[in-house]
N, C-alpha and C positions, 0 to 999 in steps of 0.2 A: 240449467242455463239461467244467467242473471236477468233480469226483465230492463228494458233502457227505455226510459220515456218515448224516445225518437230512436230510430236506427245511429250509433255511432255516439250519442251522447251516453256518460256514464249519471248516475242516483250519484245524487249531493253525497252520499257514506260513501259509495267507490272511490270519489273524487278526491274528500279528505284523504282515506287511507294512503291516496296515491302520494298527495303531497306529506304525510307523514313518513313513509316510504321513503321519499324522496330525499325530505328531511334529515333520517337514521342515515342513509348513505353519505349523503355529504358529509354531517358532522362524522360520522364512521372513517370517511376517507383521508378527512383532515386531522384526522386522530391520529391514523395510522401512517398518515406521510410526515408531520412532527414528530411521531415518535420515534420511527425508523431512520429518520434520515433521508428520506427514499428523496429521489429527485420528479419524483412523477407525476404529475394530475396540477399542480397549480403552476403557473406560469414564474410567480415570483420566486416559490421554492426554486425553478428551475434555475432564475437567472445567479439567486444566490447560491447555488450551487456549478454553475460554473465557475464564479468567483473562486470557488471554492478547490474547484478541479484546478485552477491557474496556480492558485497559493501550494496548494502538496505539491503539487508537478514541480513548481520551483525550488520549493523546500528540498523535495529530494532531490534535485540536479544542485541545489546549495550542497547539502550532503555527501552526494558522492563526489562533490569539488573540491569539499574539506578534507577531506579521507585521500585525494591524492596530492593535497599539498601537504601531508602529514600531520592530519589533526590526532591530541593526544585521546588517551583513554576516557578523562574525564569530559572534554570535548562532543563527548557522545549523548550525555543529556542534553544537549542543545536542540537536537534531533529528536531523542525517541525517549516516549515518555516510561517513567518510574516502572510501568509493569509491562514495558516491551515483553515480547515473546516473537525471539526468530529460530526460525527452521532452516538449516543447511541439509540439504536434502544428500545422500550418499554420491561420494565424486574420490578425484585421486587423493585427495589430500585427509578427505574425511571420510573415509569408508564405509563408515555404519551410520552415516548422519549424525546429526545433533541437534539438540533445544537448548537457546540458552536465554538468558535473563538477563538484566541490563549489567548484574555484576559480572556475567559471564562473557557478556560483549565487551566489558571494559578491557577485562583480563585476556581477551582473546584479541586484542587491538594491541595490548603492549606487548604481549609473542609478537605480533605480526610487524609491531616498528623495530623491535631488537633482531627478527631474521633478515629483513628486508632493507634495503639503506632507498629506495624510494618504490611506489609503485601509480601508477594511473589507472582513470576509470573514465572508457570513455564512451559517451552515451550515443548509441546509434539509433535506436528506435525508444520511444516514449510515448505513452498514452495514458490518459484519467479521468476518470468516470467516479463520479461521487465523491468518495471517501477513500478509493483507492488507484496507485499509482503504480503503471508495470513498464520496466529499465527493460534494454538492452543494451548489454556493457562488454566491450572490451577492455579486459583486463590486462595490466601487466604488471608485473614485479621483477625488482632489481636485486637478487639474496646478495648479500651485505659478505659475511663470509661463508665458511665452508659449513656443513651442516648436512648431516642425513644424506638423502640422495642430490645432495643441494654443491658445487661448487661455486666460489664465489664470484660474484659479476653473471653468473647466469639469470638470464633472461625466461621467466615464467610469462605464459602467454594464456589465458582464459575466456572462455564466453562467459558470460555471468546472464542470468533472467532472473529479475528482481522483482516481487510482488510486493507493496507496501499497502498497508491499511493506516488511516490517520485520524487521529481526533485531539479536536481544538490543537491541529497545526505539528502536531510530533508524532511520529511514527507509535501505532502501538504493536502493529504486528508485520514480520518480513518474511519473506521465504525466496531461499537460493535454491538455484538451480545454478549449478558452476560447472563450466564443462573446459576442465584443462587440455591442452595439446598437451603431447607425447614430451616427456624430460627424459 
């Protein structure tokens, strides 16, 4: 048991230790809230971090605004950065899911303006936290002509749940969850 001059006071060495203690934590903690990102523990981190949460939130409601007034393929680095990585999770359209890569999104946006002669996204629920931002989208598309199980002027109808991650302001990472009605 430690010996305490008085009941309740600690020896000048406990005392340091504590504030060294103390010390290690803080500096520890502001290590690890700069380094993560984290929105936690200091007040200023937080405020600029809601900033922060307003800017992606708007970004991606810019984004899926561009996308239903017909933005092109290249149009998409404006949005998501150089080593995007999005996941379309398995639905009617995609059956086994997919990963693709910003070349792979470009390329998968000029199929999608040559099937489609228009489509919309329209954002029902929206929320963001940090550095990430989560859609929900009602979907629809206009198929342009005939195609597949597609005839033309049919109307495609979808719920979409959009996850985004962002950094410095462009998407780096997305993941769909697409849930088609019945064609």
């Amino acid at each position: 048991m430690r010996s305490r001059t008085r009941p309740g006071v600690l020896h000048e060495s406990e005392n340091r230790a504590r504030v060294e203690f103390f010390a290690a934590f803080v500096f520890f903690t502001l290590f690890v809230v700069k380094a993560s990102g984290s929105c936690s523990f200091v007040r200023t981190t937080q405020q600029a971090c809601e900033v922060t949460e307003r800017n992606n939130l708007e970004i991606a409601r810019r984004y899926l605004a561009r996308l239903s007034e017909g933005a092109g393929p290249d149009e998409l680095e404006l949005f998501c950065a150089s080593d995007v990585v999005q996941e379309e999770f398995p639905n009617r359209l995609v059956p086994t899911g997919a990963t693709r890569d910003l070349k792979a999104l470009k390329e998968g946006r000029a199929r999608g303006l040559a099937l489609l002669q228009g489509e919309s996204f329209e954002i029902t629920n929206a929320i963001a936290t940090d550095a990430h931002v989560a859609v929900e989208v009602i979907w629809k598309g206009i198929i342009r002509e005939a195609a597949g199980p597609f005839s033309a002027g049919q109307e495609l109808r979808a719920r979409f749940a959009l996850f985004m991650e962002f950094r410095d302001g462009k998407i780096v990472r997305q993941r769909n969850y697409d849930c088609f009605d019945p064609w």
